[in-house]
C-alpha positions, -999 to +999 in steps of 0.1 A: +866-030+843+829-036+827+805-016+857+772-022+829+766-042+800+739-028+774+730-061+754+724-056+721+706-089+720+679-074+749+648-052+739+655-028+766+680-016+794+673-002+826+695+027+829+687+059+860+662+035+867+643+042+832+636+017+813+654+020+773+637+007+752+662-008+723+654-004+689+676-020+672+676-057+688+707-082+675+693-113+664+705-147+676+724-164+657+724-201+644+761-215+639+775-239+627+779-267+652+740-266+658+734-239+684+722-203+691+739-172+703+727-142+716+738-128+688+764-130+656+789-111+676+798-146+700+799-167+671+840-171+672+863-195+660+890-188+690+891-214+717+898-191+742+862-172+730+842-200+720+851-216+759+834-182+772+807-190+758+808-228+768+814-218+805+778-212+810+766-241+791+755-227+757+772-249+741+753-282+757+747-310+733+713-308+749+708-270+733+712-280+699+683-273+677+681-306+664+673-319+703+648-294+707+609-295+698+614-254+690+640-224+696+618-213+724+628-240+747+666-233+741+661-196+749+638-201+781+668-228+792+682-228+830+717-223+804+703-190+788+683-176+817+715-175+837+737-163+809+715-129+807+715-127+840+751-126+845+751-100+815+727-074+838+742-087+875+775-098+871+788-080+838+825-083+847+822-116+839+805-113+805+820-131+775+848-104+755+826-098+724+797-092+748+824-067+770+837-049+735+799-044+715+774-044+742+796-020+775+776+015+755+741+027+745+744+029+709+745+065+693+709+060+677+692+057+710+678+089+724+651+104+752+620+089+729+629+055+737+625+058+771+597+044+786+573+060+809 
């Protein structure tokens, strides 16, 4: 079982109760039905993946960018806020991709990216 999720697609994680700072952020990722990912890692073509995903909304007609004035308002969304938080609080119940690439601190990260 998934105790911690690091997400690649945050700009730091909170680990001893340091904060990390990431330096090597994923980008989101624009697919092809119209929406955003946290990152190119979540853009499947499985069902069973892609309904993961779905589950906590992100794939909402209303989160296309084409109904949207700019990205910002699909990222500060009710659907996205909750989706990170369940990444930090609830990581057992974090998409697989998310589980498989984001459950370590990469190799590249060392004591200089921790914040005072």
């Amino acid at each position: 079982m998934i105790k911690k999720i690091y997400p690649q697609c945050h700009p730091y994680w909170v680990v001893d109760d340091k904060k990390i700072k990431n330096t090597n952020v994923k980008a989101i990722a624009y697919i092809s039905t119209g929406h955003l990912l946290p990152c190119c890692w979540c853009d499947f073509e499985k069902a069973h993946v892609v309904n993961q995903y779905a589950e906590y909304g992100l794939f909402d007609k209303d989160l296309k960018v084409e109904n949207n004035e700019s990205v910002i308002d699909i990222l500060m969304s009710p659907e996205w806020k909750s989706f990170h938080k369940m990444l930090l609080e609830e990581p057992e119940k974090a998409p697989g991709p998310c589980k498989h690439h984001c459950s370590f601190i990469p190799n590249n990260q060392d004591e200089s990216n921790y914040f005072d």
